[in-house]
C-alpha positions as CSV (number, residue, x, y, z in Angstrom):
1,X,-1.7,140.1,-35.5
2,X,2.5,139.4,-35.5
3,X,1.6,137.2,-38.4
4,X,-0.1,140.1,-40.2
5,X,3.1,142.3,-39.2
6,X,5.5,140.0,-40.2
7,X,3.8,139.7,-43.6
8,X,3.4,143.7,-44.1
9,X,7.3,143.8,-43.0
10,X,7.9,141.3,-46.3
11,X,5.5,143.8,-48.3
12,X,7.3,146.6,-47.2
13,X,10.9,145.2,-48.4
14,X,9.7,144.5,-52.1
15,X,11.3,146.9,-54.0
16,X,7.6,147.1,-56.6
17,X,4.1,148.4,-55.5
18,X,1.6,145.6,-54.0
19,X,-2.1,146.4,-53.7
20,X,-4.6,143.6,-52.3
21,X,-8.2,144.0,-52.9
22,X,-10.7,141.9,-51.2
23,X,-13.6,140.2,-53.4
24,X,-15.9,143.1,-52.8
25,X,-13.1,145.3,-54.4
26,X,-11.8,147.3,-51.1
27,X,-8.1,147.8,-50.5
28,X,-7.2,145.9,-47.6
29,X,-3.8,146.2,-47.9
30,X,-0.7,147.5,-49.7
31,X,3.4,148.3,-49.3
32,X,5.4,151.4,-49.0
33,X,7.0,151.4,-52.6
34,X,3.0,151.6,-53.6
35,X,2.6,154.8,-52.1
36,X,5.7,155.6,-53.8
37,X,4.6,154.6,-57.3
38,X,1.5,156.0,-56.7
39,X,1.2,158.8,-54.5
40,X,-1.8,160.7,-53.7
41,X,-3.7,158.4,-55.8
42,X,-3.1,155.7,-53.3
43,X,-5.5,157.6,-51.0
44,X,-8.3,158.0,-53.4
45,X,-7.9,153.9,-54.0
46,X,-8.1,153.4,-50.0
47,X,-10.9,155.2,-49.6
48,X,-12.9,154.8,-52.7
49,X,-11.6,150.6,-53.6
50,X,-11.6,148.9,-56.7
51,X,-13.3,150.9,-59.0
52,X,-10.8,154.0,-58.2
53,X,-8.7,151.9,-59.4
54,X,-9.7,150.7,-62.5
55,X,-10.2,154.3,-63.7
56,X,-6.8,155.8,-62.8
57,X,-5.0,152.6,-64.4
58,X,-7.4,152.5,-67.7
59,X,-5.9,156.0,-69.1
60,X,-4.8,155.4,-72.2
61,X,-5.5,151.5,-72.1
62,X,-7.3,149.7,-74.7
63,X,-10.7,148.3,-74.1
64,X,-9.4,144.6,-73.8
65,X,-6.2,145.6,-71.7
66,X,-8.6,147.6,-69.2
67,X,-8.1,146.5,-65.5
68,X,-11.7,145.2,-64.9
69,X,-10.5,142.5,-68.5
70,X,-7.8,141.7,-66.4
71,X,-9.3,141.6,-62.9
72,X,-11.6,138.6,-64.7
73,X,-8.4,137.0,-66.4
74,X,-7.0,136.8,-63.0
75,X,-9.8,134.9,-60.9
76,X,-10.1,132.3,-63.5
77,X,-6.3,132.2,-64.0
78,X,-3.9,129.4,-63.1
79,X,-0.6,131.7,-63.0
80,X,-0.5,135.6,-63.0
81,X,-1.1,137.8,-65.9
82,X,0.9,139.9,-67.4
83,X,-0.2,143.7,-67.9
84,X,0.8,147.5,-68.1
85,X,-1.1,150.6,-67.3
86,X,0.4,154.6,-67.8
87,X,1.9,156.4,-65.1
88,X,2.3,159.8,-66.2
89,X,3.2,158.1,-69.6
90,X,5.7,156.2,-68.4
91,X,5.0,152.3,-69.0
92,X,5.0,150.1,-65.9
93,X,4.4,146.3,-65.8
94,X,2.1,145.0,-63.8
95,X,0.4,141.5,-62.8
96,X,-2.4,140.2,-61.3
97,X,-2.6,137.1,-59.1
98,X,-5.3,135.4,-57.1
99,X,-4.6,134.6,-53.1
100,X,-6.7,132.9,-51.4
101,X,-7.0,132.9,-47.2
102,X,-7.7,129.9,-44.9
103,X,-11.6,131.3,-45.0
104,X,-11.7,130.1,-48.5
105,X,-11.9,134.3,-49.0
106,X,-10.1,135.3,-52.9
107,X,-8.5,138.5,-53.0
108,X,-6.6,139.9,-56.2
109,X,-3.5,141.1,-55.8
110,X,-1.7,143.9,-58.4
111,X,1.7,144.0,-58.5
112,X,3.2,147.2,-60.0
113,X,6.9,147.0,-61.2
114,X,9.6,149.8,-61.5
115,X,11.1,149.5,-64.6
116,X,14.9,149.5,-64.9
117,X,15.6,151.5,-68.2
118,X,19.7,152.0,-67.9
119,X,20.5,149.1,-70.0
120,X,17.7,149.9,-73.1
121,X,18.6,153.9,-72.3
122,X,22.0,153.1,-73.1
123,X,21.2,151.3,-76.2
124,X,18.8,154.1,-77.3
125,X,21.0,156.6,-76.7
126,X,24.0,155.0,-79.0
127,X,21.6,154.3,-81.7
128,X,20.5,157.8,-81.3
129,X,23.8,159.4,-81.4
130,X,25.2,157.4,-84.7
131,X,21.7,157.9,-86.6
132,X,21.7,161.7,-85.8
133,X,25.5,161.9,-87.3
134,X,24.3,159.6,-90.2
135,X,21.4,162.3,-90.9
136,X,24.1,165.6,-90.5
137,X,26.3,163.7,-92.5
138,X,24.6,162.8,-95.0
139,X,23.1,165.8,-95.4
140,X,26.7,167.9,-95.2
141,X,27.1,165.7,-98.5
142,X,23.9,166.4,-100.2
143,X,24.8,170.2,-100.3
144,X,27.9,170.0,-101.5
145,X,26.7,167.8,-104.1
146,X,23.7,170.7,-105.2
147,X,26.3,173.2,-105.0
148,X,29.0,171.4,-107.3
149,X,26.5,170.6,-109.7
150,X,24.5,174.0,-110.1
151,X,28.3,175.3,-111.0
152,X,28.5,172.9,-113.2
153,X,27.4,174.8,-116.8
154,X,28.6,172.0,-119.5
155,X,25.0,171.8,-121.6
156,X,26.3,168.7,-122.0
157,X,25.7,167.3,-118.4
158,X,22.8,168.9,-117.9
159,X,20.4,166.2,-118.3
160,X,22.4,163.7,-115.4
161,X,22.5,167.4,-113.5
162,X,19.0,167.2,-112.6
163,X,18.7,163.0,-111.8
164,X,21.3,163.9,-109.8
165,X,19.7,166.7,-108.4
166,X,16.6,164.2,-108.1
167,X,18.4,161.9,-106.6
168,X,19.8,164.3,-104.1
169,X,16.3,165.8,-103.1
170,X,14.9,162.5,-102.3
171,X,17.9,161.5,-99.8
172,X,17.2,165.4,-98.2
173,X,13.4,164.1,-97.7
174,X,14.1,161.0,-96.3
175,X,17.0,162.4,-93.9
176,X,14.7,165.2,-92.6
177,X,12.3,162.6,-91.7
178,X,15.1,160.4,-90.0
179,X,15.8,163.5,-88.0
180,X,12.4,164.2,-87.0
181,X,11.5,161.0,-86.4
182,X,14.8,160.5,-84.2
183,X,14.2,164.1,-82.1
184,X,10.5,162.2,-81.5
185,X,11.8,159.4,-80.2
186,X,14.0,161.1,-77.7
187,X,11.1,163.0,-76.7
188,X,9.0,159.5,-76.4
189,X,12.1,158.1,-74.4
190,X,12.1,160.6,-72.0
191,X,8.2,159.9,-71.5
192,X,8.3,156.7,-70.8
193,X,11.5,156.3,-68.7
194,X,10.6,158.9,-66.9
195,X,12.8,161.1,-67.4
196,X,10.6,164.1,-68.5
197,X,9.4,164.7,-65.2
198,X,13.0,166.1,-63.8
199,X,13.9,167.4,-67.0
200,X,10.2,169.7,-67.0
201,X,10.9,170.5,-63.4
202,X,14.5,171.9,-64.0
203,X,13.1,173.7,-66.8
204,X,9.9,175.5,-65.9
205,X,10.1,179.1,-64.9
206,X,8.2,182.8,-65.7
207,X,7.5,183.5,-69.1
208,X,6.0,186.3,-70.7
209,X,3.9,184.6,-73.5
210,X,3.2,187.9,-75.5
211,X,7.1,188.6,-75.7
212,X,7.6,184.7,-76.2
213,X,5.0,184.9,-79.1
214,X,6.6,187.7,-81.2
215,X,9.8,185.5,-80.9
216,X,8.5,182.5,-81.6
217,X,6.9,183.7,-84.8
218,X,10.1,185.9,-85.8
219,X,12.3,182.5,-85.4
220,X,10.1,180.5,-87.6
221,X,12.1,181.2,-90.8
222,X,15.3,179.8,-89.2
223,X,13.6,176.0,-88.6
224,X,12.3,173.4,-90.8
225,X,8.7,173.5,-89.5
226,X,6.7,171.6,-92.3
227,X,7.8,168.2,-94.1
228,X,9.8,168.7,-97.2
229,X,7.1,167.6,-99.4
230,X,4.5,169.8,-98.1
231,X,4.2,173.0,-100.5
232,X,5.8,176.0,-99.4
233,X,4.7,179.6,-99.0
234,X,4.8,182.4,-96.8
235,X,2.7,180.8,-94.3
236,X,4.1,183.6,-91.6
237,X,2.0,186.4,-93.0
238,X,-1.3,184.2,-92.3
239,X,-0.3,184.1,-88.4
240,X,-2.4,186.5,-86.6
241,X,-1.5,186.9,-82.6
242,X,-3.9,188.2,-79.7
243,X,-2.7,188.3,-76.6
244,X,-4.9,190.0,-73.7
245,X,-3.5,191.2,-70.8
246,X,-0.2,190.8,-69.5
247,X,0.0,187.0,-69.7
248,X,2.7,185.4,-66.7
249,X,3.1,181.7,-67.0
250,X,4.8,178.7,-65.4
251,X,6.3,176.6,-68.1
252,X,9.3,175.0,-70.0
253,X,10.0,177.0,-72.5
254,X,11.2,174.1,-74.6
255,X,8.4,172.0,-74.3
256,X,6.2,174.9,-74.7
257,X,7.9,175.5,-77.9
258,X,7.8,172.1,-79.0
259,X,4.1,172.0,-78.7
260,X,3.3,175.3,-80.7
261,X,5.5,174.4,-83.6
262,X,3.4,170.8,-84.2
263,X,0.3,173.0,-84.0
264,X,1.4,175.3,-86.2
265,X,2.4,172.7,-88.7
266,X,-0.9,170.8,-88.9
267,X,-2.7,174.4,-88.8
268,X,-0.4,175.0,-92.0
269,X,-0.4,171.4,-93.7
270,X,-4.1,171.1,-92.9
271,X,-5.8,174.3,-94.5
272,X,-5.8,176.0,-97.6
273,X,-3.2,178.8,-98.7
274,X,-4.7,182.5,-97.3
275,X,-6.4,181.5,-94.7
276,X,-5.9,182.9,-91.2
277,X,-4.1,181.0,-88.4
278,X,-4.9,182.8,-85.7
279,X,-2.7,182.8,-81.4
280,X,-5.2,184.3,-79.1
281,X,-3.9,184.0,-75.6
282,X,-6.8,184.8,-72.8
283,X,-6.9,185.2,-68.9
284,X,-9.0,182.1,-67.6
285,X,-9.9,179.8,-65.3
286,X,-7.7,178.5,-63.4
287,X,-4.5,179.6,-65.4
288,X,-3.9,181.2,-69.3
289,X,-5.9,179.9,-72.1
290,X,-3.9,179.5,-75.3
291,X,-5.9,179.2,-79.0
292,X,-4.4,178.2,-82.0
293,X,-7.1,178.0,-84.4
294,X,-7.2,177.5,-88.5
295,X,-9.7,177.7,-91.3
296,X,-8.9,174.3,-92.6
297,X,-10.4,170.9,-93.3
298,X,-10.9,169.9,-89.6
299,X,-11.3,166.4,-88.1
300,X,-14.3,164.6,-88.2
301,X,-16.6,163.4,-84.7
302,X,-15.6,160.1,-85.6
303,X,-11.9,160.3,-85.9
304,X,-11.3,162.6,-82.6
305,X,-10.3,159.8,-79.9
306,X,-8.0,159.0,-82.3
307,X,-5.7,162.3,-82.4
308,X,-4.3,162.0,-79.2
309,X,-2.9,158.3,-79.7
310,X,0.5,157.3,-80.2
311,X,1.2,156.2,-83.8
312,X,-2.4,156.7,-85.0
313,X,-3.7,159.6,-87.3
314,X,-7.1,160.6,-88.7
315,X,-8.0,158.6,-91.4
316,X,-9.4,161.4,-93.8
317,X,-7.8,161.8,-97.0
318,X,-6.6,165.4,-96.9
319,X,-4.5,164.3,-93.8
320,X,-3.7,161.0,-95.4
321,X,-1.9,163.5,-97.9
322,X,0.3,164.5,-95.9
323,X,3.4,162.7,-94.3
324,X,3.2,162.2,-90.4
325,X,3.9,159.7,-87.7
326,X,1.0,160.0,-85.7
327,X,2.9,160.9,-82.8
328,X,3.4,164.5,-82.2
329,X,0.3,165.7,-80.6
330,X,0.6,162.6,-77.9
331,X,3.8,163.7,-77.5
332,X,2.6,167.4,-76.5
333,X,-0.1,166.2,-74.5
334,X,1.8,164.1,-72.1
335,X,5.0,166.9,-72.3
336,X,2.2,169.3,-70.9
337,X,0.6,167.3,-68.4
338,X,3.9,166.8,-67.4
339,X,3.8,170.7,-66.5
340,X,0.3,171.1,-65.2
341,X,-1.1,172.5,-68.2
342,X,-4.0,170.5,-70.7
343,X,-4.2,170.0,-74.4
344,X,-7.8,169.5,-75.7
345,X,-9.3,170.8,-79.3
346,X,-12.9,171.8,-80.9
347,X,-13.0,170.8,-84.1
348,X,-15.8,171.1,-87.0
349,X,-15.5,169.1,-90.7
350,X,-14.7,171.6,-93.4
351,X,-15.0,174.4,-90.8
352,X,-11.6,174.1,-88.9
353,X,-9.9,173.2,-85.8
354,X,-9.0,175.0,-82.4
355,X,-5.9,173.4,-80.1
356,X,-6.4,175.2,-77.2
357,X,-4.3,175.1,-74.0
358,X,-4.6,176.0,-70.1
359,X,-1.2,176.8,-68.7
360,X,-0.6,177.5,-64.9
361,X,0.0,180.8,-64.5
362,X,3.0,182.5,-62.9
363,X,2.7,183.2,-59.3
364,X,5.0,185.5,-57.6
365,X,4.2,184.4,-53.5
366,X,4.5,180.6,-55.1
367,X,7.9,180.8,-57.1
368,X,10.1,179.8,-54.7
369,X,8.7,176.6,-54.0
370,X,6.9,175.9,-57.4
371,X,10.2,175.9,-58.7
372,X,11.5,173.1,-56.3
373,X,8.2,171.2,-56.2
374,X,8.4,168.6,-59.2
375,X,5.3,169.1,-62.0
């Protein structure tokens, strides 16, 4: 027994997660900093093992770096193995290590790190900064170069006008990607270090999403919502809003806005000119359902487990088309799950797509300590 203290003590003073399972998969022991990590999962592992486990670690795992892959690596292993699960979003390392008792008794033992990001944060962050004032910059220059030339009236010059003016269009493109791509990765950042978490809960609070809509539709003209490639039109005049009730939510209005602007952009990118893109916000069970739904190509059974995965997109050419980085919508997703609400979508091929979201709804009794409790 003073040995089995002593040893819990040393558990106890790691400064990452330990779980020990015993061969028949039950969790016979683990450290403070677990419960930490892990919180109110740790209870459902205690009571339910192994196989609790596996299915709250697999999340967004790929069949071959599953736990149960891993688990088997292990027992036949000489040295740990290296592996990562999701928390959240937020990439922890992990290993796996065989121990075996003076019974002859093999238990696995999972080791779940806490990752120091201040040192790749800081790089990040200075990339970040100098590649977001290389894209102003460069863009600051590209209008001054369209507007020096379109004064320019010499018939003469016309002809090196417009290469110019070529010229000058393809840097915009490729700088409004860089800028997009680079808001992205701040997001991403954020997910994986962690840092979304404080940054929702400072942020949540009431919202009325009927008023919200009508200004998030009136404030469309005054972004760049769709790629510079894509073909433009007044895609405002095919938004149709239906809002039922008096809708009260619980959300970050930023990441709430980030989320309906990607859906409106494949809505718009992904369906023919005319066609309606209809908001219909609903009471439901258990918070506010939000619809977003088009009349365009929509995404086929086969390619659906592939729309919420980082840096992968649908596969079927009228999406091919189009420019992307396949990493908006997982973006959204986790940003939202971040703030109790879900992301999901119906879709039907050549019939259209729905994104729909459940948001928590606002409660007044609840405000004061949903607004210090983190989400």
């Amino acid at each position: 027994m003073a040995a089995k203290l002593e040893a819990q003590a040393v558990l106890d003073a790691l400064g990452h997660g330990i779980l020990i399972f015993s061969s028949d998969g039950k969790l016979i022991q683990h450290n403070v900093m677990a419960g930490t990590l892990l919180g109110t999962d740790l209870k459902i592992i205690r009571e339910q093992g192994w196989n609790s486990a596996a299915a709250l670690f697999d999340t967004d795992l790929l069949p071959e770096e599953r736990v149960d892959e891993i688990r088997k690596k292990a027992l036949s292993a000489e040295r740990p193995v290296r592996f990562h699960i999701f928390r959240s979003g937020e990439y922890v390392p992990c290993t796996a290590a065989t121990i075996t008792d003076a019974g002859g008794e093999v238990a696995l033992m999972l080791t779940l790190d806490v990752p120091d990001w201040d040192v790749v944060s800081s790089v990040i962050d200075k990339f970040r900064v100098e590649m977001r004032d290389a894209v102003q910059s460069t863009r600051g220059h590209i209008d001054l170069i369209n507007r020096t030339i379109g004064s320019d009236q010499d018939p003469a010059a016309a002809r090196i006008i417009r290469r110019i003016g070529g010229f000058t269009r393809l840097i915009g493109i490729h700088m409004s990607r860089a800028g997009r791509l680079m808001h992205m990765l701040e997001r991403l950042e954020d997910l994986r270090t962690g840092k979304l978490r404080d940054k929702v809960r400072d942020d949540r609070k009431k919202l009325n999403l009927e008023d919200y809509l009508e200004e998030f539709i009136e404030s469309l003209d005054e972004i760049e919502l769709l790629d510079p490639e894509t073909e433009m039109h007044d895609y405002r005049s095919r938004i149709k809003l239906v809002v039922e009730g008096t809708p009260l939510v619980n959300v970050s209005r930023r990441y709430l806005t980030y989320t309906l602007q990607e859906l409106l952009r494949n809505a718009i990118m992904y369906s023919l000119r005319g066609t309606t893109i209809q908001i219909k916000v609903t009471p439901a069970s258990p918070g506010i359902q939000m619809d977003v739904t088009d009349e365009g190509y929509g995404i086929r059974p086969r390619e659906a487990e592939r729309v919420f995965k980082p840096f992968q997109r649908a596969r079927q050419p009228q999406i091919i088309s189009e420019f992307g980085y396949g990493l908006s919508l997982y973006l959204c997703k986790s940003e939202l799950a971040a703030m109790n609400a879900h992301l999901w979508f119906t879709s039907e091929d050549g019939v259209g797509t729905t994104f729909s979201l459940m948001l928590p709804p606002w409660v007044e009794d609840a405000a004061a300590s949903s607004s210090s409790q983190p989400a």
